[in-house]
Kinemage of the C-alpha trace (Angstrom):
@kinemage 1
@onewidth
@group {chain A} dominant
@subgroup {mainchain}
@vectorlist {calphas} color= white
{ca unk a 1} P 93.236 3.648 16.500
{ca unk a 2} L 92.986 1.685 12.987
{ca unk a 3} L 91.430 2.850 10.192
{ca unk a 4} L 90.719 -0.052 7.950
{ca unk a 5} L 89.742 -0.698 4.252
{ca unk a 6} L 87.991 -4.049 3.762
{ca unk a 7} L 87.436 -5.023 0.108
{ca unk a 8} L 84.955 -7.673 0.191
{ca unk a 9} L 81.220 -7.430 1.538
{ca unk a 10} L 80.466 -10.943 1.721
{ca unk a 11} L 79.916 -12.369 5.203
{ca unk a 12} L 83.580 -12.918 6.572
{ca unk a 13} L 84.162 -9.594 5.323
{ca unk a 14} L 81.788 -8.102 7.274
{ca unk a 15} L 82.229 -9.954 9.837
{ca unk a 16} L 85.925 -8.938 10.026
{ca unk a 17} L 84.387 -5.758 9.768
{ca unk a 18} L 82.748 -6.224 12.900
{ca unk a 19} L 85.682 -7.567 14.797
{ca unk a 20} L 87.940 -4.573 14.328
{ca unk a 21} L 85.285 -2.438 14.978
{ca unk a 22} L 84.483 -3.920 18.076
{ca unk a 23} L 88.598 -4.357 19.257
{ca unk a 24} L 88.383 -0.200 18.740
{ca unk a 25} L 88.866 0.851 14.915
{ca unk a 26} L 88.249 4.221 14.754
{ca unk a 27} L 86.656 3.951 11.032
{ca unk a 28} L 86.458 0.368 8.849
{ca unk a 29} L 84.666 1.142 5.502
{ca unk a 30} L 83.982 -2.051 3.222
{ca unk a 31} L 83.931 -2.522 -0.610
{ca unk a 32} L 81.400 -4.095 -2.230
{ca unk a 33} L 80.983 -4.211 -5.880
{ca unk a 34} L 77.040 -4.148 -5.491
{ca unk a 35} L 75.227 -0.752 -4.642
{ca unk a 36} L 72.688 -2.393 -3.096
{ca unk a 37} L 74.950 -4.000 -0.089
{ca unk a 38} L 77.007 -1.029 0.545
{ca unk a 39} L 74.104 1.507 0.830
{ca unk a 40} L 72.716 -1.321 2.948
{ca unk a 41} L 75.910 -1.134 5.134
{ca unk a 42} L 75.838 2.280 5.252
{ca unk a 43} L 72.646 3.967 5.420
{ca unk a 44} L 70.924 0.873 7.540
{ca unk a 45} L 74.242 -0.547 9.128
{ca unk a 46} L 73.163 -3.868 7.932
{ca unk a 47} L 74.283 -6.241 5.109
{ca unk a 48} L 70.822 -6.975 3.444
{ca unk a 49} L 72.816 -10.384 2.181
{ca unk a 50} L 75.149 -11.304 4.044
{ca unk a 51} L 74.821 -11.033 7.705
{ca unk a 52} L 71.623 -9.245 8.223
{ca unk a 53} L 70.602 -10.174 11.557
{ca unk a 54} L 73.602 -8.494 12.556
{ca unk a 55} L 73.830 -4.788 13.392
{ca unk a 56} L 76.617 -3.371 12.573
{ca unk a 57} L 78.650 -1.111 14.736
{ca unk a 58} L 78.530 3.011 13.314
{ca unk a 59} L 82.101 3.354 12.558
{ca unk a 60} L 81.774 0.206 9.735
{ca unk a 61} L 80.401 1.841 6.538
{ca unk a 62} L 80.610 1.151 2.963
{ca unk a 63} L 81.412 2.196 -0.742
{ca unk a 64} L 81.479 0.853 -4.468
{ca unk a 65} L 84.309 3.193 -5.302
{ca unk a 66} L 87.783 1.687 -4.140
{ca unk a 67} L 89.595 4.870 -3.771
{ca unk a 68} L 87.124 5.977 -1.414
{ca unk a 69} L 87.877 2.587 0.701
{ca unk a 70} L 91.448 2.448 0.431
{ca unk a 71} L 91.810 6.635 1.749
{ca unk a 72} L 93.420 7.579 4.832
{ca unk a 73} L 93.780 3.366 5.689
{ca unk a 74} L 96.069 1.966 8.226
{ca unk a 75} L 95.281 -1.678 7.535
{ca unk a 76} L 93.831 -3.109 4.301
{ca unk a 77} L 92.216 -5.939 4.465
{ca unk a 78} L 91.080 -8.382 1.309
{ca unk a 79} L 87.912 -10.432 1.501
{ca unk a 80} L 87.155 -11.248 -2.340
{ca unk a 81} L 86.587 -14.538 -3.381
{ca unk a 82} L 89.693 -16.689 -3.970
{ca unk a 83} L 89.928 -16.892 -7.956
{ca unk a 84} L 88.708 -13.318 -8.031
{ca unk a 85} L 91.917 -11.776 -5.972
{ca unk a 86} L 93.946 -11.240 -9.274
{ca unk a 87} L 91.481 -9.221 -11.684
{ca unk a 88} L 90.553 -7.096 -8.439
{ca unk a 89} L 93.511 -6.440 -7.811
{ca unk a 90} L 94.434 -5.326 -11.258
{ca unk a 91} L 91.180 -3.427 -10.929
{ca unk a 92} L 91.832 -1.278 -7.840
{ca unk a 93} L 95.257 -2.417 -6.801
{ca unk a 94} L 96.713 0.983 -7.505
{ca unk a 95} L 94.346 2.679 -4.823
{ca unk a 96} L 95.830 0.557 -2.259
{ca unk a 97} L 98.267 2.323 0.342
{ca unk a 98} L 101.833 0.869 0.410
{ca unk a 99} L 103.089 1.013 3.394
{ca unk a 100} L 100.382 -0.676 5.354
{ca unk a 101} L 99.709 -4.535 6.301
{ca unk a 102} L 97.931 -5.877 3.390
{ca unk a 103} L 95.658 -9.202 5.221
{ca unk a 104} L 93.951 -12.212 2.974
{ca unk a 105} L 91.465 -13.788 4.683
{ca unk a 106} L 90.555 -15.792 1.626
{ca unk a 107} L 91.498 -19.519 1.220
{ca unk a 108} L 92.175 -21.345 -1.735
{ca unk a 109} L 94.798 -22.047 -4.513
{ca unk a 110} L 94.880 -20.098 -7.535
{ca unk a 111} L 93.416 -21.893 -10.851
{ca unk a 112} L 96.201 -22.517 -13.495
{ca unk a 113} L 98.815 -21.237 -11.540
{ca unk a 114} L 98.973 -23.262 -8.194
{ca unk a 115} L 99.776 -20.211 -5.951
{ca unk a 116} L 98.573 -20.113 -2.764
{ca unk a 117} L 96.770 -16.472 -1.784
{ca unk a 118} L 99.349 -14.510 -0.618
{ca unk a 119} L 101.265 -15.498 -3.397
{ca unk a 120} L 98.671 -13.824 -5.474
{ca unk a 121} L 98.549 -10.636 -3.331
{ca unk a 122} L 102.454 -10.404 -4.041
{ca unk a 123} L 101.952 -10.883 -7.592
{ca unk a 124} L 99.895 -7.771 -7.575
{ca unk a 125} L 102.218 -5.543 -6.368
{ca unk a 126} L 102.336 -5.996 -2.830
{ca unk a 127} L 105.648 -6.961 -0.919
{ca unk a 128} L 106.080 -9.917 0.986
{ca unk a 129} L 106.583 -8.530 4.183
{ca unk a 130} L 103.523 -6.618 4.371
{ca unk a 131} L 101.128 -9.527 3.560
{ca unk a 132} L 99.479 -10.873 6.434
{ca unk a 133} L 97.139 -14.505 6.490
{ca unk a 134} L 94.133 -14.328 8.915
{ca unk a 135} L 92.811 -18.185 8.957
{ca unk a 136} L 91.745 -20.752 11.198
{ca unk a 137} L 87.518 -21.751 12.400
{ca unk a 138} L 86.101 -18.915 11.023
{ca unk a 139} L 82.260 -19.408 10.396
{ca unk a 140} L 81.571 -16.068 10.247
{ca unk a 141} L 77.942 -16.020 11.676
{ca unk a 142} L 79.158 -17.505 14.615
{ca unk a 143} L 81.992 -14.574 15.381
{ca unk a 144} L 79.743 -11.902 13.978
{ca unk a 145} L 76.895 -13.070 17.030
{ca unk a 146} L 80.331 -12.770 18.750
{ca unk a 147} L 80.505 -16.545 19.987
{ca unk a 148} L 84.256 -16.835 21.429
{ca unk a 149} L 86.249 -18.232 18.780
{ca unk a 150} L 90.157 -18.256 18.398
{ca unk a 151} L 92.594 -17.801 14.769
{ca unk a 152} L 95.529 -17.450 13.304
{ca unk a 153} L 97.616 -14.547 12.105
{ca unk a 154} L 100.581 -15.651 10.051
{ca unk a 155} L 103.118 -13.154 8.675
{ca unk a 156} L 106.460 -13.534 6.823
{ca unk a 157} L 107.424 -10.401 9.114
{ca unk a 158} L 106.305 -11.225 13.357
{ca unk a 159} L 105.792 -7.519 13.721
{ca unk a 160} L 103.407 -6.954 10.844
{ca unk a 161} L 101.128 -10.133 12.069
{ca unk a 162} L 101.902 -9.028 15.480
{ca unk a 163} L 100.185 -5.871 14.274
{ca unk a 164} L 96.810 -6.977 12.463
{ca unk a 165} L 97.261 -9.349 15.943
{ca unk a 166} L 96.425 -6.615 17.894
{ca unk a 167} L 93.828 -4.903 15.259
{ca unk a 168} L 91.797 -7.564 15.731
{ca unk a 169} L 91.754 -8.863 19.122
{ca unk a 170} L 88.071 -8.822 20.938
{ca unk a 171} L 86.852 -10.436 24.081
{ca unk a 172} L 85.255 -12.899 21.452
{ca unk a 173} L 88.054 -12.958 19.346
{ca unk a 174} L 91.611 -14.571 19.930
{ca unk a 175} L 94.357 -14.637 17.529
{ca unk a 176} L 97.566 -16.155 17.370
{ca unk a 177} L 100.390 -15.270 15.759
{ca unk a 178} L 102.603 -17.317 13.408
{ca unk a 179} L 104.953 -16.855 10.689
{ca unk a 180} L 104.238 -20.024 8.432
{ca unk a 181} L 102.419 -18.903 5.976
{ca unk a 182} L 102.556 -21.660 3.869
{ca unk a 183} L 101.194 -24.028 6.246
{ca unk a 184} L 98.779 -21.895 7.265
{ca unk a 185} L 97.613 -20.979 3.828
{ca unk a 186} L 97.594 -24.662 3.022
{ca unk a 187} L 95.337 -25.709 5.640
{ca unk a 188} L 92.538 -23.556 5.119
{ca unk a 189} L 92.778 -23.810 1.279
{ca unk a 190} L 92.507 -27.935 1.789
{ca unk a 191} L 90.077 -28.214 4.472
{ca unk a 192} L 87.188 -26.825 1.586
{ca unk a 193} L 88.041 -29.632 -0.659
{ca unk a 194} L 87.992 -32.236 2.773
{ca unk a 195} L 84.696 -30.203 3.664
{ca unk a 196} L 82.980 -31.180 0.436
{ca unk a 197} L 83.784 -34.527 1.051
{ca unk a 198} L 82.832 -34.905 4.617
{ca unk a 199} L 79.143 -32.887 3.360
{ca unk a 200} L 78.904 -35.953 0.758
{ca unk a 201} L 79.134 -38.749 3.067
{ca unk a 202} L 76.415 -36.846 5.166
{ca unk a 203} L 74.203 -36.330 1.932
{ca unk a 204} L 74.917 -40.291 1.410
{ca unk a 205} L 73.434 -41.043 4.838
{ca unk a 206} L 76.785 -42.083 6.570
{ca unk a 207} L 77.288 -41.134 10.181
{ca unk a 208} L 80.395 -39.812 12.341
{ca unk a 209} L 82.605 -43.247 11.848
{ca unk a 210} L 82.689 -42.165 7.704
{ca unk a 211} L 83.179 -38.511 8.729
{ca unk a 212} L 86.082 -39.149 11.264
{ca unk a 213} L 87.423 -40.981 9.039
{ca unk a 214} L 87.347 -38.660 6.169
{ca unk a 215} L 88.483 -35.603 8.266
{ca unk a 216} L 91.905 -37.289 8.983
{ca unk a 217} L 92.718 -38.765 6.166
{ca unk a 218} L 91.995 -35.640 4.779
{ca unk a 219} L 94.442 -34.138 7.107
{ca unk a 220} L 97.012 -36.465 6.126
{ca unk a 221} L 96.577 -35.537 2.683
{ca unk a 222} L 97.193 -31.587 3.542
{ca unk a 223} L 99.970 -33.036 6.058
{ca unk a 224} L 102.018 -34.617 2.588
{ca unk a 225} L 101.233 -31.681 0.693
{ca unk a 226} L 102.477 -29.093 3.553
{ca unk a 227} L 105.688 -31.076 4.015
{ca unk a 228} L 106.454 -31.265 0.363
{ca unk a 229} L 106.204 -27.238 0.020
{ca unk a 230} L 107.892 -26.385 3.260
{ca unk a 231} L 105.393 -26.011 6.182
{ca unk a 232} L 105.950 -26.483 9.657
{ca unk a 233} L 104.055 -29.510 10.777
{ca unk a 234} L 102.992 -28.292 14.263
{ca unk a 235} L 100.853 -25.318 11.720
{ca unk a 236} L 98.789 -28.192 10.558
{ca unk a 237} L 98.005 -29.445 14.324
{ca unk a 238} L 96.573 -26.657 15.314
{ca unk a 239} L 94.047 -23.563 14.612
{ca unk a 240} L 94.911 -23.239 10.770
{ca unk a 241} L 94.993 -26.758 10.463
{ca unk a 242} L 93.100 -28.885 12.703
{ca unk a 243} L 90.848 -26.465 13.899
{ca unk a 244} L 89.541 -24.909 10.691
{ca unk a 245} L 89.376 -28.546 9.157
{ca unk a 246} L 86.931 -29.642 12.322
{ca unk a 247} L 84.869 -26.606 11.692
{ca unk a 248} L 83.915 -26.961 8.395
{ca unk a 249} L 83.675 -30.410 7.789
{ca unk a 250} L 81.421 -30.673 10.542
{ca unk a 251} L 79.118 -27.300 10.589
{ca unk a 252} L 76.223 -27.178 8.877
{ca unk a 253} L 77.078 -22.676 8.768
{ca unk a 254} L 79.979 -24.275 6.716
{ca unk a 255} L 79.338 -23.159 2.675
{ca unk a 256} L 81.326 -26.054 1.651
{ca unk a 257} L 79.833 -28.832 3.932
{ca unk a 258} L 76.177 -27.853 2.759
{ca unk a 259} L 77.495 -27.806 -0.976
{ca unk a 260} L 78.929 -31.473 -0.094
{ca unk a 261} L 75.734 -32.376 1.587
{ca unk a 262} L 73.672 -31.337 -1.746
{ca unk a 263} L 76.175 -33.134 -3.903
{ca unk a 264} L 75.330 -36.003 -1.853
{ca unk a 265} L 71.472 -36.068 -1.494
{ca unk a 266} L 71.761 -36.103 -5.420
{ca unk a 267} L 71.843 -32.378 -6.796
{ca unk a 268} L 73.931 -32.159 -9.558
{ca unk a 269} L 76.742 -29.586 -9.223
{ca unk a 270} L 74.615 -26.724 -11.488
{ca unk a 271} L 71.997 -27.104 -9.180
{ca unk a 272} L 74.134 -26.618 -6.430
{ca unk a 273} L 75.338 -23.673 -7.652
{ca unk a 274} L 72.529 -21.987 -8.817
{ca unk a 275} L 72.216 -20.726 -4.775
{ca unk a 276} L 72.366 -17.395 -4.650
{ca unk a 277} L 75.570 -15.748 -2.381
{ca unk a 278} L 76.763 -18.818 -1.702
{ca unk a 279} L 80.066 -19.438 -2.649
{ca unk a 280} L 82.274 -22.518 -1.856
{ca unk a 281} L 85.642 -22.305 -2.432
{ca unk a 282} L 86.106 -25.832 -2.614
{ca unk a 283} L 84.340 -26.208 -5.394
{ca unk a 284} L 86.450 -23.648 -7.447
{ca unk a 285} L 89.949 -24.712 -5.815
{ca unk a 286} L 90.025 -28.342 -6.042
{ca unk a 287} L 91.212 -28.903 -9.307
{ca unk a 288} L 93.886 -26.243 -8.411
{ca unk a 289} L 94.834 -28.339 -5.049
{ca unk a 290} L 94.951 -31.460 -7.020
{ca unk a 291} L 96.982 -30.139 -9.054
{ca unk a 292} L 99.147 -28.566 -6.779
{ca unk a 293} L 99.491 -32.159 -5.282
{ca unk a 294} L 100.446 -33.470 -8.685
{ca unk a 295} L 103.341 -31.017 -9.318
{ca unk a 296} L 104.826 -32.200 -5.999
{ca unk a 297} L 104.150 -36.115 -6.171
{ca unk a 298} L 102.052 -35.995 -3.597
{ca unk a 299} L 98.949 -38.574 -3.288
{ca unk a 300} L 95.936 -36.769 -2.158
{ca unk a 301} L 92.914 -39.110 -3.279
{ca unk a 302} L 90.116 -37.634 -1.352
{ca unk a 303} L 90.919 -34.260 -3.211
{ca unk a 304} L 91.192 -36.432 -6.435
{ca unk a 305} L 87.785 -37.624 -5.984
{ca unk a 306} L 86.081 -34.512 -4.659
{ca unk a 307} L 87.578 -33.007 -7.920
{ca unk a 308} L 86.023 -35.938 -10.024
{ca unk a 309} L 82.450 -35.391 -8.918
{ca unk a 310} L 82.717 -31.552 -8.819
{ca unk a 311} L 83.707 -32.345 -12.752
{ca unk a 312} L 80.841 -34.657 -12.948
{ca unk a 313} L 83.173 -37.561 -13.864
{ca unk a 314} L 82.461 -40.102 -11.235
{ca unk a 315} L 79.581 -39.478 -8.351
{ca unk a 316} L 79.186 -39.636 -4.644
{ca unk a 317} L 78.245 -43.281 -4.258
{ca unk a 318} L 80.902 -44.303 -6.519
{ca unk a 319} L 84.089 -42.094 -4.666
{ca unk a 320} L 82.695 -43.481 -1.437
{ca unk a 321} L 83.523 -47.116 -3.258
{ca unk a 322} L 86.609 -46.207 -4.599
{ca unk a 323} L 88.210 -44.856 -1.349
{ca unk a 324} L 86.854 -47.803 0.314
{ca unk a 325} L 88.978 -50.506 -1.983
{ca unk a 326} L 92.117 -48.382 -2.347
{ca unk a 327} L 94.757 -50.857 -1.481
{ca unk a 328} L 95.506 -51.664 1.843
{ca unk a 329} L 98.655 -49.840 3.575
{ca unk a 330} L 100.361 -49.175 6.662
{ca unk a 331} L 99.084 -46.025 8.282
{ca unk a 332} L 101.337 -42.821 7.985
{ca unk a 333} L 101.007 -39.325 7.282
């Protein structure tokens, strides 16, 4: 039975939580950095922020100290915001077991350095073969009212995803294992930038025609940037790419589609912001993914754009214009 630190109360963290509690985890205690959500977790079995219509399961508790988390763990997991993962990791790092599967569930590219999460996670001490990538369409409300929804779990080394694989597999809760990591990293850390996008052209009034249409050019744009670094291209068809790119362009649960939406109806991107617990990683990672792009020639002008208004450069109305007169081409991923 797995005994599982998750650092990382936010709502896929918890919901994670959930999930391995529910596939039989004999203990999963959480890290949050805020007293208030981890005596929450513990003493009410509720997230009071994240998550709390849901009741958790007893064996999912909680603590502010990381030692306390990472003790007696067979499988860490990390749930911290993507341009946090370094600093936390120099923070508590050295509590972590290290001989366990290490699993990022966060998506995004690293600011200033262009390295994808795992990366990160192996910059911090952790060896390549241990890091696991659990991606794909996770809105976590949905799997934490345990709605049947299916994911990927990519691993340099088959037996270690094959491992968290089997950690985490519910009757709600199907993953799949790969060993592109790259691809799969790529996909979810692109789809945020696509989903801000996709939110805009709602905010702007547009309908499903502008959205379809954004959505796949969008995945042509993490296509080019996957084949330049190395992915597999069959990755990007399907639950890491495709699937988690549907999902939160389209749902309004999506952080990064409502932020879009916002962005759209006119808020400026302080406003946006200024929303309590509601992080979009889009909004941090697209300059990084742009860049990214850049450093392998690769054209990715929705991402440009998205970047411009995020910077307050250029603004929805006007990206929608520019897309629109690009110059005409043959189509091709």
């Amino acid at each position: 039975m797995t005994r599982a630190a998750i650092f990382g109360a936010g709502s896929w963290g918890t919901a994670f939580a959930q999930i391995l509690a529910d596939a039989g985890a004999e203990r999963v205690v959480l890290w949050a950095r805020r007293p208030e959500i981890a005596d929450g977790i513990r003493d009410r079995r509720r997230n009071p922020d994240y998550l709390p219509e849901i009741e958790l399961d007893p064996v999912v508790t909680a603590t502010t100290d990381p030692a306390e988390a990472a003790a007696g763990a067979d499988l860490v997991v990390l749930a911290v915001p993507s341009q946090t993962v370094r600093a936390n990791l120099a923070e508590w790092g050295g509590h972590l077991p290290t001989d366990v599967p290490v699993v990022s569930l966060m998506k995004g590219i690293e600011l200033g350095t262009g390295l994808r999460m795992s990366q990160v996670v192996e910059d911090g001490g952790v060896a390549a073969e241990r890091i696991v990538v659990v991606t794909g369409p996770n809105l976590s409300r949905e799997i934490a009212a345990r709605q049947p929804a299916a994911s990927v779990v990519a691993g340099a080394d088959h037996a270690a995803a094959d491992r968290v694989a089997a950690a985490c597999m519910t009757p709600y809760f199907r993953p799949y294992t790969q060993t592109d990591v790259v691809g799969a990293e790529l996909g979810g850390a692109v789809k945020n930038v696509i989903a801000l996008a996709v939110g805009m052209a709602e905010g702007l009034g547009y309908g499903d025609n502008t959205k379809s249409s954004l959505i796949t050019r969008g995945l042509a744009e993490t296509a080019r940037l996957g084949q330049a670094l190395g992915a597999d291209p069959a990755t990007l068809m399907g639950l890491a790419g495709v699937g988690d790119l549907i999902a939160t362009c389209m749902s309004p649960l999506s952080r990064n589609h409502r932020v879009g939406v916002a962005l759209g109806q006119g808020q400026s991107i302080e406003q946006v912001l200024a929303v309590p617990h509601q992080t979009a990683e889009g909004v941090k990672s697209c300059r990084s993914v742009v860049e990214l792009g850049a450093s392998q020639d690769v054209e990715m002008p929705i991402c440009q754009g998205v970047t411009a208004v995020v910077a307050g450069q250029i603004t929805p109305e006007r990206l929608t214009g520019e897309l629109m007169t690009r110059a005409r081409k043959h189509e091709r991923h």
